[in-house]
C-alpha positions as CSV (number, residue, x, y, z in Angstrom):
1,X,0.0,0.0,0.0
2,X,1.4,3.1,-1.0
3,X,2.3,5.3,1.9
4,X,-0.2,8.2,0.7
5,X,-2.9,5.9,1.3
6,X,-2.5,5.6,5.4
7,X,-4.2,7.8,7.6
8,X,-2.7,10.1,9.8
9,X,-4.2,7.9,12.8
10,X,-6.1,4.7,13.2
11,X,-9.3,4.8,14.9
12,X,-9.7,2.1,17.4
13,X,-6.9,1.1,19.3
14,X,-7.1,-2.8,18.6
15,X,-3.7,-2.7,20.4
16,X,-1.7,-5.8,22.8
17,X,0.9,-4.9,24.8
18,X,3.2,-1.9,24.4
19,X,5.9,-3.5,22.9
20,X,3.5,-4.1,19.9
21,X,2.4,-0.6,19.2
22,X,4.9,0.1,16.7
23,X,3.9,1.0,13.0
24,X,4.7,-1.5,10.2
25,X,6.5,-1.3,7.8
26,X,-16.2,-10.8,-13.2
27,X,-15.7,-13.6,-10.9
28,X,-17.4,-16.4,-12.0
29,X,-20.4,-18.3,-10.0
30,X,-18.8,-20.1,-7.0
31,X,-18.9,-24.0,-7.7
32,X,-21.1,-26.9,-6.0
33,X,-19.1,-28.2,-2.8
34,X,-19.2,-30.6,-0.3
35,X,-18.4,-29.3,3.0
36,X,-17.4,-32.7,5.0
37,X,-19.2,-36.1,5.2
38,X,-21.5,-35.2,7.9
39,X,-23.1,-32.1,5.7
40,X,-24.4,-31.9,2.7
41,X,-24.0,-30.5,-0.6
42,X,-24.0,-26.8,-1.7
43,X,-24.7,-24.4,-4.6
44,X,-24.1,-21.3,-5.3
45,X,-26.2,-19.1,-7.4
46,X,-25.5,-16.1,-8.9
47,X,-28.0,-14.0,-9.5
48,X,-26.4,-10.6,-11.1
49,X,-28.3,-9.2,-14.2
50,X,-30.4,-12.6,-13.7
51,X,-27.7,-15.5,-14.6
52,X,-27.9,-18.3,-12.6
53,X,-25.0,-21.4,-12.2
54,X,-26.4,-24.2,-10.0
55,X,-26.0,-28.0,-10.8
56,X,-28.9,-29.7,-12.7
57,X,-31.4,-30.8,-10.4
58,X,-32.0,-26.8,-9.7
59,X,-32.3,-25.9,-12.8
60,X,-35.7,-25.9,-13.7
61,X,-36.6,-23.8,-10.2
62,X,-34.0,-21.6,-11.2
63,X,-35.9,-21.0,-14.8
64,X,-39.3,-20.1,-12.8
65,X,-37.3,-17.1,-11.0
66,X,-35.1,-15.5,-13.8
67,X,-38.0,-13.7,-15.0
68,X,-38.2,-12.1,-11.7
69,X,-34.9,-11.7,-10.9
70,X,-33.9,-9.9,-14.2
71,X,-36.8,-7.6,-13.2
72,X,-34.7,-7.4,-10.2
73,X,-32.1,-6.7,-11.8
74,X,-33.4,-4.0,-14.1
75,X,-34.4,-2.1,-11.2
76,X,-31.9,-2.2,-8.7
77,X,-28.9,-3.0,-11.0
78,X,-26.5,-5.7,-10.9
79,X,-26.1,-7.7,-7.6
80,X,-25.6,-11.2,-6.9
81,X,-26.7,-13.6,-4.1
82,X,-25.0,-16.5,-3.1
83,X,-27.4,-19.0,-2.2
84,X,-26.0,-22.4,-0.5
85,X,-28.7,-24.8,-0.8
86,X,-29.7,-27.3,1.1
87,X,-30.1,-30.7,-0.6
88,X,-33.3,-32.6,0.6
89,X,-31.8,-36.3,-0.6
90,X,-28.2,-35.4,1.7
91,X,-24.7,-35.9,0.4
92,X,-24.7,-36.0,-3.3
93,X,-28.2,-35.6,-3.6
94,X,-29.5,-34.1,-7.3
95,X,-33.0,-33.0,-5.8
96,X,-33.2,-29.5,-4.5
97,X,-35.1,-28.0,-1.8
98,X,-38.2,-25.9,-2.7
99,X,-37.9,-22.6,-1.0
100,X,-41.2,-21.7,1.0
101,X,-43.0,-18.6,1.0
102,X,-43.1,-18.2,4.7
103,X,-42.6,-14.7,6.8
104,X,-40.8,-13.9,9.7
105,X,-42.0,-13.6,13.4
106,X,-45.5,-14.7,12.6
107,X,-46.6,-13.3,9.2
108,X,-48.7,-15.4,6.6
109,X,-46.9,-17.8,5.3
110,X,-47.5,-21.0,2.6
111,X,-47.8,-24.1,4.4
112,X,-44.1,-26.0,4.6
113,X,-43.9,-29.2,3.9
114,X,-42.3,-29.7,7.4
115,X,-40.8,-27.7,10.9
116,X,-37.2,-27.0,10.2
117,X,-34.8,-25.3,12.8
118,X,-31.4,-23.8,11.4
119,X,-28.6,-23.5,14.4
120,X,-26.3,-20.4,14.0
121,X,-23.1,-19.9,16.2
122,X,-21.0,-17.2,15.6
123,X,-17.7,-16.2,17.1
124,X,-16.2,-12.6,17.8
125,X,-12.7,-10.9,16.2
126,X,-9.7,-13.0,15.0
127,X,-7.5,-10.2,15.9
128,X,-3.9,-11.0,14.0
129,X,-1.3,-9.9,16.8
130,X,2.0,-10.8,16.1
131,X,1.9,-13.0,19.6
132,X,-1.2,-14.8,17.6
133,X,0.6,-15.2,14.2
134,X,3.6,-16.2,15.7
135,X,1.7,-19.1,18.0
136,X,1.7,-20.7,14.4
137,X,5.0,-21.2,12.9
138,X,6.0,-24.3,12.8
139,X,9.8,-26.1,13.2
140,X,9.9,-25.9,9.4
141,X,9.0,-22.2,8.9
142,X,5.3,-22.9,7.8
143,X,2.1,-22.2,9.4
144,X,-0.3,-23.9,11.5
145,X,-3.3,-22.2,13.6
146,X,-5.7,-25.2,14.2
147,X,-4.6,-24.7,17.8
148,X,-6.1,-21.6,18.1
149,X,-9.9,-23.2,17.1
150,X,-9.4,-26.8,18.6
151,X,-11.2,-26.5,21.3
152,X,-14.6,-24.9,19.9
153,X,-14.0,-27.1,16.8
154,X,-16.9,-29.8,18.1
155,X,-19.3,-27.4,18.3
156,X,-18.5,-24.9,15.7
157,X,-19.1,-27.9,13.3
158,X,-22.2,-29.1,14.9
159,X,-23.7,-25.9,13.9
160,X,-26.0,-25.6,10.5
161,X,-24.2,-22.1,9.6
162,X,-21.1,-21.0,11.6
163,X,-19.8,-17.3,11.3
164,X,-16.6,-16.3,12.3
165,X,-15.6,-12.8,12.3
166,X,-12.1,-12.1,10.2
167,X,-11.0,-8.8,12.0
168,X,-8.3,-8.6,10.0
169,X,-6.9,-8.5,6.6
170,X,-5.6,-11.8,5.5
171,X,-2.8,-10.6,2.9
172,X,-0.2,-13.3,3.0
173,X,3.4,-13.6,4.3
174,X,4.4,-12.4,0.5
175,X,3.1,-8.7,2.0
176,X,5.0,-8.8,4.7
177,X,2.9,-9.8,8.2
178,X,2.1,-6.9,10.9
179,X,0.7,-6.1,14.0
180,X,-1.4,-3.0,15.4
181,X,-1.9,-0.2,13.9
182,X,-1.9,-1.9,10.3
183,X,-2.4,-5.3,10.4
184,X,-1.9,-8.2,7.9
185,X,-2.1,-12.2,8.7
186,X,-1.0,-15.5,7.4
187,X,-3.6,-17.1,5.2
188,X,-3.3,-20.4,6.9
189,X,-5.7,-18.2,9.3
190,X,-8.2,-19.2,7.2
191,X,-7.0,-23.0,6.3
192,X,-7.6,-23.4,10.3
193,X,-11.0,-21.3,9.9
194,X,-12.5,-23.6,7.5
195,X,-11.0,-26.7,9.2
196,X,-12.7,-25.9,12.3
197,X,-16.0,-25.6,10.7
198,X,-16.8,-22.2,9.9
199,X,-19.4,-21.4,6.8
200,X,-19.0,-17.2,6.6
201,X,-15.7,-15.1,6.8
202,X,-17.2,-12.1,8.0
203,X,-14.4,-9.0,6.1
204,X,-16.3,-5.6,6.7
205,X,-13.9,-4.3,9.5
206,X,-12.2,-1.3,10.3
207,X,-9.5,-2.7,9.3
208,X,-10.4,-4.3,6.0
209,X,-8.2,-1.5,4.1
210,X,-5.2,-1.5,6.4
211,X,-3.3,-2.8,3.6
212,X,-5.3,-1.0,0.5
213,X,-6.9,-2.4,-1.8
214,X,-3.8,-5.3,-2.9
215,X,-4.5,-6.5,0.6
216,X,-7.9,-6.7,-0.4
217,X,-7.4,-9.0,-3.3
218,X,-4.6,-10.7,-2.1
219,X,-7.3,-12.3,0.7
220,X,-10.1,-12.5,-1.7
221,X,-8.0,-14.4,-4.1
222,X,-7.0,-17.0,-1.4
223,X,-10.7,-17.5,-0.3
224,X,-11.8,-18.1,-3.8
225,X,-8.5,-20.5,-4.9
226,X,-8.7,-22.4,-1.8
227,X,-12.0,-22.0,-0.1
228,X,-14.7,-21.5,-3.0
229,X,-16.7,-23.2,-0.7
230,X,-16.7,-20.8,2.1
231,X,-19.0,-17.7,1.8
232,X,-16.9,-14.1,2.5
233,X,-19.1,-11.2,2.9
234,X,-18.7,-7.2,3.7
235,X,-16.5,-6.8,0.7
236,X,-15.4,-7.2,-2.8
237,X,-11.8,-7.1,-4.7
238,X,-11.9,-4.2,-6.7
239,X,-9.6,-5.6,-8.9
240,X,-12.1,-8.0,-10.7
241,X,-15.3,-7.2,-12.2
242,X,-16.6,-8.4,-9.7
243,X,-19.8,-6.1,-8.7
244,X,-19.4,-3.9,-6.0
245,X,-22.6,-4.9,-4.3
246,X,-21.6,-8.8,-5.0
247,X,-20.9,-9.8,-1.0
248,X,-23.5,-8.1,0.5
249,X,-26.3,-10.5,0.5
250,X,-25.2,-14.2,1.5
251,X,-28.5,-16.6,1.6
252,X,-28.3,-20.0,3.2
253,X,-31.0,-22.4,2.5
254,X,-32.1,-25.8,4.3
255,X,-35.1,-27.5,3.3
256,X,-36.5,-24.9,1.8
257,X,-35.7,-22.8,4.7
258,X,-33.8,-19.8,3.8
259,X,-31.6,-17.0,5.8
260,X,-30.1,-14.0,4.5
261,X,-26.7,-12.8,6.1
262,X,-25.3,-9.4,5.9
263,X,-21.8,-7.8,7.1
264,X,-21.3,-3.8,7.7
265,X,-18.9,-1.7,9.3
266,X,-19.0,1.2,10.9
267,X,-15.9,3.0,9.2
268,X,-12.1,2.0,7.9
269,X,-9.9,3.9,10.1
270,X,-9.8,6.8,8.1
271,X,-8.9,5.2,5.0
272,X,-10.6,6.4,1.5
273,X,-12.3,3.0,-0.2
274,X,-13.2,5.5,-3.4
275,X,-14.3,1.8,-5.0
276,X,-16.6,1.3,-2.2
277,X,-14.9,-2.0,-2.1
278,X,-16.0,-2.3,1.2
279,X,-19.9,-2.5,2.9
280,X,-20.4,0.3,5.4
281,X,-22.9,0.9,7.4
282,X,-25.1,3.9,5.4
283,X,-28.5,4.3,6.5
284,X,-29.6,4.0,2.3
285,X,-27.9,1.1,1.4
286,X,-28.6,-0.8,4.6
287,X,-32.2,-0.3,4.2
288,X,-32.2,-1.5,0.7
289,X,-30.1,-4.1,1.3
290,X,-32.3,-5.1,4.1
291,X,-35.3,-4.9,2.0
292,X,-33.4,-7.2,-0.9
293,X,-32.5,-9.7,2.0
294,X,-35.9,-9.9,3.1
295,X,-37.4,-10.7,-0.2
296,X,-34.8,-13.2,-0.6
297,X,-34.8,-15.0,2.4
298,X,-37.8,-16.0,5.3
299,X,-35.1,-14.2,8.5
300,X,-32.9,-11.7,8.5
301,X,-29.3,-11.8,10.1
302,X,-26.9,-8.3,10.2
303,X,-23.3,-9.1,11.2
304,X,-22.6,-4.8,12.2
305,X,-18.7,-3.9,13.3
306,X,-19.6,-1.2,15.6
307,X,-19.7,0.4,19.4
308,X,-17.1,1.6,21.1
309,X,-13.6,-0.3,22.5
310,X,-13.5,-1.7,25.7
311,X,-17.3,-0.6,26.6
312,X,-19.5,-3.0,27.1
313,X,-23.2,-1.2,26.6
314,X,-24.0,0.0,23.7
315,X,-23.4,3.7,22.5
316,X,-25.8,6.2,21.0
317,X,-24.5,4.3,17.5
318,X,-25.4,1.4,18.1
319,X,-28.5,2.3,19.6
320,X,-29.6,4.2,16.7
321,X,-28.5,1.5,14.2
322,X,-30.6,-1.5,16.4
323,X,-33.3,0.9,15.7
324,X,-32.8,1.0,12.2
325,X,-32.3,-2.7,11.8
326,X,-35.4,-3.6,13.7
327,X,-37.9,-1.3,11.7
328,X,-35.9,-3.0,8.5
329,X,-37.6,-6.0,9.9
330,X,-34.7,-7.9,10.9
331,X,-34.4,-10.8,12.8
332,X,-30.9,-11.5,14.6
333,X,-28.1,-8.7,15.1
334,X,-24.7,-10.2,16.1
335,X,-22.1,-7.5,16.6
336,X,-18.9,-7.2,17.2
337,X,-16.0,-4.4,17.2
338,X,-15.5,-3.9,21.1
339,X,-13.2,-6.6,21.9
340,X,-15.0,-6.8,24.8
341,X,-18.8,-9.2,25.8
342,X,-21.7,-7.4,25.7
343,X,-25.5,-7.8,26.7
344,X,-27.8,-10.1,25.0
345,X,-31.0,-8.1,24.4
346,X,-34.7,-8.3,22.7
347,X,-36.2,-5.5,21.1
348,X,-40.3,-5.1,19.6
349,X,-41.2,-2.5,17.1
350,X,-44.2,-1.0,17.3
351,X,-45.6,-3.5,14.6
352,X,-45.3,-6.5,16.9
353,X,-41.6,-7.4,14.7
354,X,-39.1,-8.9,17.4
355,X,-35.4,-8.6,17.2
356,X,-32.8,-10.7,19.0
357,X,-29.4,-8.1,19.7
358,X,-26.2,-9.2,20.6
359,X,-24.0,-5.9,20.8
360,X,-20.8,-7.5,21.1
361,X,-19.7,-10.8,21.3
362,X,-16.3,-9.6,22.0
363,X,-12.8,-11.1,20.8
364,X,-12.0,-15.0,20.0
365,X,-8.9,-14.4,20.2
366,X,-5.8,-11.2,20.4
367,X,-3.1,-10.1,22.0
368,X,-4.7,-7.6,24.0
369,X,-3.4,-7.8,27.4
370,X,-6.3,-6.6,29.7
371,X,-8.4,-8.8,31.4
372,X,-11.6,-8.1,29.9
373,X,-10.2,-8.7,26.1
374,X,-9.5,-12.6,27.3
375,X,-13.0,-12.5,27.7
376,X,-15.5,-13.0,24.1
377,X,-18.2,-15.2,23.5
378,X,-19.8,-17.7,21.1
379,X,-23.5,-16.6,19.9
380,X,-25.8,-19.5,19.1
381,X,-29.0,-18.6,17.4
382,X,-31.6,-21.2,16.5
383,X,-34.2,-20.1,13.9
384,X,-37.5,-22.3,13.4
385,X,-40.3,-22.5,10.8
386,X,-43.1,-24.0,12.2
387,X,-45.9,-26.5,10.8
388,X,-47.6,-23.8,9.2
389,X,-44.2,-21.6,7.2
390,X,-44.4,-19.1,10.0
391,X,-40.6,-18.6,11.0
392,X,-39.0,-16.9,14.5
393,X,-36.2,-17.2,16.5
394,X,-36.8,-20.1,18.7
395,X,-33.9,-19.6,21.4
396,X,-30.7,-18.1,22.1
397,X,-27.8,-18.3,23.7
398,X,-24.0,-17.1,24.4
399,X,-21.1,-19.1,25.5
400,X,-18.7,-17.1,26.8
401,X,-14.7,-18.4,26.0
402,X,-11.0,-17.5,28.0
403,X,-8.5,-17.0,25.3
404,X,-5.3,-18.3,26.9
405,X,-2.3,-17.4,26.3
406,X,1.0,-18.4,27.7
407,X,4.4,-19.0,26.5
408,X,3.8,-22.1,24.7
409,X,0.5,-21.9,23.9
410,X,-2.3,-19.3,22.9
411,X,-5.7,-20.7,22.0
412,X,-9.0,-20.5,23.4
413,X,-11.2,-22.3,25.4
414,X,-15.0,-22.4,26.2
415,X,-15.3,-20.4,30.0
416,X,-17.3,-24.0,31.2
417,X,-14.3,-25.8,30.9
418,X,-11.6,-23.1,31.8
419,X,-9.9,-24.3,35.2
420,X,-7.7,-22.7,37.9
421,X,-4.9,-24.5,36.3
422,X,-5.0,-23.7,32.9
423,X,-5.6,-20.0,34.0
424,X,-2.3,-20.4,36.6
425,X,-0.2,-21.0,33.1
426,X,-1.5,-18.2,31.4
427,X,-0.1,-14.7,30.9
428,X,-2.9,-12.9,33.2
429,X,-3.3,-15.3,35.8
430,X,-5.6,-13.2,37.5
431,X,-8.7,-14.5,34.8
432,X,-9.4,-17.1,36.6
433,X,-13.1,-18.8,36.1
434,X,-14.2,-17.3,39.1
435,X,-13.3,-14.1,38.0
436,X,-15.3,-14.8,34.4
437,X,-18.1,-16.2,35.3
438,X,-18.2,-12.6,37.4
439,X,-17.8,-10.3,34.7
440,X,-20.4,-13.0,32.6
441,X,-22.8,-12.5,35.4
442,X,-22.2,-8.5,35.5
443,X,-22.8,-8.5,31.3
444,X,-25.2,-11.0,30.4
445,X,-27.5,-10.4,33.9
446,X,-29.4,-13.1,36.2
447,X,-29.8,-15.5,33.0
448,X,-26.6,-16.3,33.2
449,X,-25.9,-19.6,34.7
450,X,-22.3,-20.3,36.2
451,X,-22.7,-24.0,36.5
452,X,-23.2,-24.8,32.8
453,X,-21.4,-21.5,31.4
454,X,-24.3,-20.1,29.6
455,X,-27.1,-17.8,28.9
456,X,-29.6,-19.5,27.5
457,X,-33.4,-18.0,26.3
458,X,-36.1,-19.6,25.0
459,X,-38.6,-17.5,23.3
């Protein structure tokens, strides 16, 4: 990145200890994958100016909708969906799910041929400092991070759609890896990412442009050589012709029941994006994109970067956004950006339309030194159509995790099975589970059990 391309600060401090604060030096349709044995197969479909790419036995249900989505397209110009679906038959199977015309939170819907529940996890910032990156190099001077997901692997896995947000830019060692205030990771990042189990890269950040617009690509072009399979959202390389609106709409499908993901941040540390390569949260385009997602997909879920570091209520922002998202008629907000765990809230428009609000799941894992950094959580989210097509979110929970961190060793654990020894080896012995299931209680409020590590609601 050329040097006239930095700010004169970063916003957001993002930082570890001191001694890290110094200053560094037309895709084509994603192909039909299969994940691991115990999922099944994939498509993805791309919709932009109405083409479609899907394997045969979606064919003709693709036919019925081009009219309608070149319409689409006509009106709102080009923009493309990527819509996994979920085979009915299971691994290999050619016969497609029908898609049912079912509303959220209790609106008419067409009768579905069955309930279906979808199970979403997601966890908090993979923030790349150089304590984290280093954690992976191997004897031979390669790469390795499935340490840092091996104990969340199990469930991340057992999950329907798993979400893991990518705080930072994934560049490559050929760009030279760095720390705060510009960072850039190894890509074997997100080898270990999609070994563990995780569906969507979230990559709107405030540090999605640390490294300009080659960092961009340089990520994006690893996700789609190595991971085609893996959905990345919140930004496009503006290097293709790719269209610029091309990530912002991610739609997962299972039996016919669909979800619509979307990823904004709040800003890019003062870095221009004149190719609005990245998805920001404008009140315009998040309400049409909203509205797009909607008509798309049966729920609603917005990934935001927001709020302020190291506070765990929401600001005025934030406030003002949930606002925004719930008379957009979404369903699920999981945010992140803090680095710290926040509250678990629901909110009710004055239409009756209810909106589960997590406004910060906090970090997975950093170098960040204070106590309240080691201290994130995983969101699970579990969406139901009913009987009749009428689809709401059924429960939800978070599952706070301890990143540990000690000379040999940096990963992170779930909080329920954190002990007094582990937390005696670490570099802040003082987060001990005691001490965490404290600050869980403070967060998340009388919900919160300490026994099983977890606030759980059922709606």
């Amino acid at each position: 990145m050329d040097v006239s391309e930095k700010p004169a600060h970063a916003e957001g401090h993002d930082a570890p200890e001191a001694a890290e604060k110094t200053a560094p030096r037309a895709v084509a349709p994603l192909p039909v994958y299969q994940r691991t044995p115990q999922r099944t197969s994939y498509d993805y479909v791309d919709r932009s100016a109405g083409a479609a790419h899907a394997h045969d036995g979606l064919r003709l249900a693709l036919s019925v909708l081009a009219g309608i989505v070149i319409a689409l397209g006509f009106a709102y110009g080009a923009w493309t969906v990527r819509t996994p679906v979920w085979a009915n038959g299971g691994p290999g199977s050619e016969e497609p799910a029908v898609a049912e015309a079912a509303t959220a939170n209790g609106g008419a819907a067409t009768p579905a041929a069955a309930p279906t529940t979808i199970d979403i996890c997601m966890v908090g910032d993979v923030l790349l400092h150089p304590s984290v990156y280093s954690s992976g190099r191997t004897a031979d001077g390669s790469y390795d991070f499935s340490h840092l997901f091996a104990n969340v692997s199990d469930e991340v896995a057992a999950c329907d759609l798993a979400i893991v947000d990518q705080e930072t830019i994934l560049g490559g060692t050929g760009m030279g890896l760095s720390g705060y205030p510009v960072f850039n990771g190894p890509q074997e990042v997100g080898d270990a990412e999609v070994a563990a189990g995780f569906d969507v890269v979230l990559r709107a950040t405030n540090h999605t442009m640390d490294r300009g617009y080659d960092g961009i690509h340089s990520e994006l072009e690893f996700w789609r050589t190595a991971h085609p399979e893996v959905a990345v959202i919140g930004c496009t390389d503006p290097q293709t012709e790719e269209p610029a609106d091309s990530n912002n709409i991610f739609v997962y499908e299972k039996d016919g029941f669909r979800v619509a993901v979307l990823n904004f941040t709040y800003g890019l540390n003062g870095y221009a994006d004149p190719k609005g390569a990245v998805n920001q949260l404008d009140e315009d385009r998040v309400r049409e994109d909203c509205r797009r997602a909607r008509e798309e997909a049966n729920m609603v879920v917005v990934c935001p970067h927001w709020g302020t570091e190291n506070v765990t209520g929401p600001d005025g922002e934030q406030e003002r956004w949930a606002s925004i998202f719930l008379e957009c008629g979404v369903d699920v907000v999981l945010g992140n950006h803090p680095h710290v765990m926040g509250p678990v809230e629901t909110m009710t428009g004055t239409d009756g339309h209810t909106m589960v609000c997590y406004w910060s799941v906090g970090n997975f894992v950093s170098g960040m030194d204070a106590p309240q950094n080691m201290i994130g959580g995983m969101a699970r989210v579990t969406l139901e159509r009913d009987a009749t097509g009428t689809c709401r979110v059924a429960s939800y929970a978070m599952k706070p995790l301890v990143t540990h961190i000690n000379p040999a060793d940096e990963t992170t654990y779930f909080l329920a099975d954190y002990t007094d020894e582990l937390a005696a080896t670490s570099k802040l012995p003082t987060v001990t589970p005691a001490w965490a299931h404290e600050l869980c209680a403070d967060v998340l409020g009388s919900g919160y059990d300490r026994e099983k590590g977890e606030l759980l609601v059922t709606l």
